[in-house]
C-alpha positions as CSV (number, residue, x, y, z in Angstrom):
1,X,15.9,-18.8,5.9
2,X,18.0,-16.9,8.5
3,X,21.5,-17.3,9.2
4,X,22.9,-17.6,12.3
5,X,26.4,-16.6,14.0
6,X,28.1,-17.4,17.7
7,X,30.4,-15.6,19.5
8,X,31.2,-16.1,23.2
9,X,29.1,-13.1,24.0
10,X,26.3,-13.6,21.8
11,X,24.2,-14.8,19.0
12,X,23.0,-12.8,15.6
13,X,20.4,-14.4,13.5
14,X,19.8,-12.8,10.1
15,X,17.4,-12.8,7.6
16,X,19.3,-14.4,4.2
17,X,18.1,-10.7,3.2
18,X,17.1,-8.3,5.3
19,X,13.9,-6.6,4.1
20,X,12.9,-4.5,7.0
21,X,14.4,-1.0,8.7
22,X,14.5,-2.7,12.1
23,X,16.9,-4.6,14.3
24,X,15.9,-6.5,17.8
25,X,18.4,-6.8,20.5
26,X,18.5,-8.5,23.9
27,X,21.3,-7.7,26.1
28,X,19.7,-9.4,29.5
29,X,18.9,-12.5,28.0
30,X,22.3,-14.4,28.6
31,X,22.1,-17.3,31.0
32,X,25.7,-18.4,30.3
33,X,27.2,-18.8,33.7
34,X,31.3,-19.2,33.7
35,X,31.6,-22.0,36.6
36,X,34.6,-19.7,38.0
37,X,31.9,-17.4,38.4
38,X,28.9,-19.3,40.2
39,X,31.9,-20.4,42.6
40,X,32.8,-17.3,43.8
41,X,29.2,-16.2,44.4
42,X,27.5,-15.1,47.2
43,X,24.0,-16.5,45.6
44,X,22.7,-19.8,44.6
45,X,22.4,-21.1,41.0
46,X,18.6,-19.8,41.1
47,X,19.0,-16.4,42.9
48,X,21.9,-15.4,40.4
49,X,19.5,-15.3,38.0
50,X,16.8,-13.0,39.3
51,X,18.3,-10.6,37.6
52,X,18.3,-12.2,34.4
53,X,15.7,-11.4,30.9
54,X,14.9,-14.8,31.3
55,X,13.3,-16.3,27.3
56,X,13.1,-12.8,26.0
57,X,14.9,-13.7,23.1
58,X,12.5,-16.5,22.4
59,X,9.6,-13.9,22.3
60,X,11.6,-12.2,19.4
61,X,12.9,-15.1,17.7
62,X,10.7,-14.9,14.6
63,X,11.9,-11.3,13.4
64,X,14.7,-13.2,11.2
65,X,11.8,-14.9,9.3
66,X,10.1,-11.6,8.5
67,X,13.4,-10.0,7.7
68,X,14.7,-8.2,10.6
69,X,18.3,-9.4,12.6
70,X,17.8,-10.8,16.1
71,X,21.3,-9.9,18.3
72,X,21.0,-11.8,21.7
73,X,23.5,-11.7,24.6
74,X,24.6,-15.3,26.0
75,X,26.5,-13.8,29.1
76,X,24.1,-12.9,31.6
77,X,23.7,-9.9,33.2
78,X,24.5,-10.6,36.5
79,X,28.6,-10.7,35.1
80,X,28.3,-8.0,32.9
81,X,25.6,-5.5,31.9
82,X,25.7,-5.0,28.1
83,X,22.7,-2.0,29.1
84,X,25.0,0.0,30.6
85,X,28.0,2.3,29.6
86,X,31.5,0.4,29.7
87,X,32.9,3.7,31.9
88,X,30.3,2.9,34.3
89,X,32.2,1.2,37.0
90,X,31.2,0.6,40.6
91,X,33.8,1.7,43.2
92,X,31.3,-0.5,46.0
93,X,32.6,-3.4,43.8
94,X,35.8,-3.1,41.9
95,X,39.0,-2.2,43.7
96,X,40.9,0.7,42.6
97,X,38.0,2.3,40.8
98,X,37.6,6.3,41.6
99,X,34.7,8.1,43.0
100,X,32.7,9.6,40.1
101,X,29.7,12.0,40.0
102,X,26.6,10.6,41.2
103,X,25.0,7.5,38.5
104,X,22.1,6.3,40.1
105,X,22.6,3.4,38.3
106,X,25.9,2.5,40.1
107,X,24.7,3.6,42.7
108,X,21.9,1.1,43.2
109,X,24.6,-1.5,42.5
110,X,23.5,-1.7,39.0
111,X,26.7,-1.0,37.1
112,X,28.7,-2.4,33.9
113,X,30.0,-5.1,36.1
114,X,26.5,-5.6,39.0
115,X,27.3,-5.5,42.4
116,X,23.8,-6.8,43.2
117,X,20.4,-9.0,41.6
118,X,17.4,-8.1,41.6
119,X,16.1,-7.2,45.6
120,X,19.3,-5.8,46.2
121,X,20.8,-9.0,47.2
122,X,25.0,-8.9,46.7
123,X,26.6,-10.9,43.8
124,X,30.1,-10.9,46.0
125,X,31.4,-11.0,49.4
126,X,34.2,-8.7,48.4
127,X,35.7,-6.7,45.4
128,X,37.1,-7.9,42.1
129,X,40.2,-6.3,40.9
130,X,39.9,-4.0,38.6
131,X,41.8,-6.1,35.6
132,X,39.2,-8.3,35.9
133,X,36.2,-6.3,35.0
134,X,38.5,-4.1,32.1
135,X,38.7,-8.0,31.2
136,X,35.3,-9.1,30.6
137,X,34.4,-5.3,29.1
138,X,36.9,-6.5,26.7
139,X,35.7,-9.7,25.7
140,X,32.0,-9.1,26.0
141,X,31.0,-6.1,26.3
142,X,32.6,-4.4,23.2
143,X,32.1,-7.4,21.0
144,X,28.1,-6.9,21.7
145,X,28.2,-3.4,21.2
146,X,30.5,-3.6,18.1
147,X,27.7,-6.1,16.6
148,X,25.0,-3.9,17.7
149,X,26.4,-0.6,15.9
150,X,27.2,-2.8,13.0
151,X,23.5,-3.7,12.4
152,X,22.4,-0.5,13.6
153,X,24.6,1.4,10.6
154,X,24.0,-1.4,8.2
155,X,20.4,-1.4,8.1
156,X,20.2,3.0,8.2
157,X,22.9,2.7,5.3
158,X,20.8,0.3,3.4
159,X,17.1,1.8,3.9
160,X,18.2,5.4,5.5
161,X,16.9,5.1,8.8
162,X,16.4,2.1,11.5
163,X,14.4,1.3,14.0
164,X,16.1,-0.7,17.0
165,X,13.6,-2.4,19.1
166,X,15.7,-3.0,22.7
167,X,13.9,-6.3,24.7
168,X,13.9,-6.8,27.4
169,X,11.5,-8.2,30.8
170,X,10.1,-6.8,34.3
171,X,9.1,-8.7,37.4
172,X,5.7,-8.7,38.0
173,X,6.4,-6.5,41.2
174,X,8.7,-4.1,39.3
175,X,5.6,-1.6,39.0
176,X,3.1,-1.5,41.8
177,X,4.8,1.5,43.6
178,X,3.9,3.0,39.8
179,X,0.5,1.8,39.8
180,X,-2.8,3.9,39.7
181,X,-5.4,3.3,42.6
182,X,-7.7,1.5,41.2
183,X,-6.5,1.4,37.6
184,X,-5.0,-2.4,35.9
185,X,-1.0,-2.4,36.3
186,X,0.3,-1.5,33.0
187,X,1.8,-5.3,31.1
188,X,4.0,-3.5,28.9
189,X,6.6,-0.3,29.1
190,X,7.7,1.7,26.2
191,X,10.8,3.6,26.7
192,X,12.3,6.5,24.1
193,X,13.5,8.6,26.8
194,X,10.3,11.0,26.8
195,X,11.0,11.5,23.1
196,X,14.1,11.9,23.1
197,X,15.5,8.4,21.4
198,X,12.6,7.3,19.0
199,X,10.5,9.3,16.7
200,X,7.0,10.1,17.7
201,X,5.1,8.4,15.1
202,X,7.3,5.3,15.0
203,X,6.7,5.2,19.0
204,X,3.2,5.5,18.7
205,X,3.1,2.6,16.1
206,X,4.6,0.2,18.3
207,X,2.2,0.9,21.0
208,X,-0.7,0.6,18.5
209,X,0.9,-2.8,18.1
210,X,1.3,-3.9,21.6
211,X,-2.6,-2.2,22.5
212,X,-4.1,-4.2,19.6
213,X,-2.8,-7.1,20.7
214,X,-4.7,-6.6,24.1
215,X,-1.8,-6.0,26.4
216,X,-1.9,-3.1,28.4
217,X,1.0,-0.4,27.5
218,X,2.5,2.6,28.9
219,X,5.7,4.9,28.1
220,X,8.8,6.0,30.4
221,X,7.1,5.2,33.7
222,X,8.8,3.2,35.6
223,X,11.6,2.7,32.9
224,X,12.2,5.1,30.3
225,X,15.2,3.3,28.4
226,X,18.9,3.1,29.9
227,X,22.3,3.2,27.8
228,X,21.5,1.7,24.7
229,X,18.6,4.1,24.2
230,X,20.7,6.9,25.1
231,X,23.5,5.7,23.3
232,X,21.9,4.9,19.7
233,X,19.1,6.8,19.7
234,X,19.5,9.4,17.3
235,X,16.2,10.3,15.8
236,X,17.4,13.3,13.6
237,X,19.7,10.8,12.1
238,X,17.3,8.4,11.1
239,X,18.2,6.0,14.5
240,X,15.0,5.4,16.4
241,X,15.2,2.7,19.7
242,X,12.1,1.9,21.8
243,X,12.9,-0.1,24.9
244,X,10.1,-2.4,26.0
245,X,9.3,-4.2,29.0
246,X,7.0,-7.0,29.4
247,X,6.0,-8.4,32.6
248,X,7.6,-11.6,33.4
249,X,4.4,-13.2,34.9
250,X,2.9,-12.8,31.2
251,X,5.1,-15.8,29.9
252,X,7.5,-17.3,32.6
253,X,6.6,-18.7,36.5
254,X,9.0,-16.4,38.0
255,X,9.7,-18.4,40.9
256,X,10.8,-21.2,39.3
257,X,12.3,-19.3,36.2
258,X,10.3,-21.6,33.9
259,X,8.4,-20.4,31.0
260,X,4.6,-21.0,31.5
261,X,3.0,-23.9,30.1
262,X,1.1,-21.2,27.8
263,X,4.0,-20.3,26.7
264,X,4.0,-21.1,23.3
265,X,0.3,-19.3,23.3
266,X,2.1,-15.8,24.5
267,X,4.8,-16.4,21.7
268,X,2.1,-16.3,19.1
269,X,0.9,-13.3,20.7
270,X,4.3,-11.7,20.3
271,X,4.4,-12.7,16.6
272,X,1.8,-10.7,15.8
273,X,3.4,-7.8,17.3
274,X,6.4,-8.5,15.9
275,X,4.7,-8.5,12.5
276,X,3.2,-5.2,13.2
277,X,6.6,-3.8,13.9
278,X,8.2,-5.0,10.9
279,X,6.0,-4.3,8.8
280,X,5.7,-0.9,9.6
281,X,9.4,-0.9,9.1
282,X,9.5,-2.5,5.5
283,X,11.1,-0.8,3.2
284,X,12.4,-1.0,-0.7
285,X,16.3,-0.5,0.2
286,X,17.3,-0.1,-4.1
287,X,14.5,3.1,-3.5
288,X,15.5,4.0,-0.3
289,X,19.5,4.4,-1.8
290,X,18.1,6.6,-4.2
């Protein structure tokens, strides 16, 4: 039976004992809107959320039952992104914010605090002040992050090393300029940062998983894994983190931002993979404190 804790910023479901080396977290989940915030919005209720990793965590939501923590964002991304460093602030859309060297990230708009959804469509008509954003980096963004490298340290302490599975989605569209001629668009992207945040063989596993499961998986290309991959990725310490993408139009009418009414049918799917993954990941922890 898992346990499960709430926190403005997120929710953490737990196994009643955690039996596996693994941890699954979705930052762009969150579909908790402040009101204050939808009214000063340049974009409708449905637009807002184009942006957003719309039922991700449902995909996921069995890993408690076969022993691995489930951390999921309830702010959505479009207020804050919990994928992205807290220094990385947008001078395009906080006042007072200095020039730094080029991010591409923030530069695209895609910042700690967005300037922009998905299509490059602007959040705002003008600029927050800058006490606002330190403001919500204080109330969510370090209490995700402070859960995260809790679970993250917990579970390499307890079985001396962790794998950290980072969920998230991709529109459909997201990867036909990185589609082969003539070859099926890849349904799933792995992301270790061309090696350089997971080990190879625990990398390789998880696409096994995904493969076997008939979906059609690639690594790095378009996305290759952002902050938190960069961030707690450590493989010579025992800290492996894939990032995977699945495409949207797998599980969810993206129009509507509905799941599919085989939805359920997709989750089993994912429940197999999920099993895959954690069992590769179960270990003894009494022998691995040895």
């Amino acid at each position: 039976m898992s346990q499960t804790a709430r926190t403005e910023t997120y929710i953490l479901a737990r196994p009643a004992r955690q039996t596996v080396a693994a941890v699954f977290s979705s930052p762009h989940s969150g579909r908790d809107y402040p009101a204050e915030f939808l009214s000063r919005s340049a974009l409708d209720a449905r637009a807002i959320r184009s942006s957003e990793d719309a039922f991700v965590e449902r995909l996921y939501d069995m890993a408690p039952g076969m022993g691995a923590p489930l951390l999921s964002a309830l702010v959505p991304r479009a207020y804050i992104d919990l994928n992205r460093a807290a220094d990385e602030l947008d001078p395009g859309v906080i006042e007072g914010v200095m020039r730094v060297p080029h991010n591409p990230r923030v530069s695209s708009g895609l910042g700690v605090i967005p300037r922009v959804v998905a299509g490059g469509r602007a959040i705002y008509s003008g600029k927050l002040p800058l006490a606002e954003a330190e403001d919500r980096i204080r109330r969510c963004w370090h209490p995700y992050h402070e859960a995260l490298r809790g679970l993250v340290e917990e579970t390499r302490a307890t079985f001396g090393e962790v794998l950290l599975i980072d969920c998230h989605s991709m529109p459909h569209e997201a990867i036909d300029a990185h589609a082969r001629p003539g070859q099926p668009r890849p349904e799933v992207v792995l992301g270790d940062r061309f090696g350089a945040s997971a080990r190879r063989d625990l990398i390789e596993a998880v696409e096994a998983a995904f493969s076997a499961a008939g979906l059609r998986t690639v690594r790095n290309a378009p996305f290759a894994g952002a902050h938190i991959t960069q961030a707690y990725g450590r493989p010579s310490r025992g800290m492996s983190v894939i990032q995977v993408e699945i495409d949207r139009s797998l599980y969810m009418d993206e129009a509507r931002i509905e799941p599919r009414a085989d939805f359920d049918a997709f989750r089993a799917l994912m429940a197999g993979v999920v099993g895959e993954i954690t069992g590769l990941m179960r270990r003894d922890a009494a022998l691995a404190a040895e």
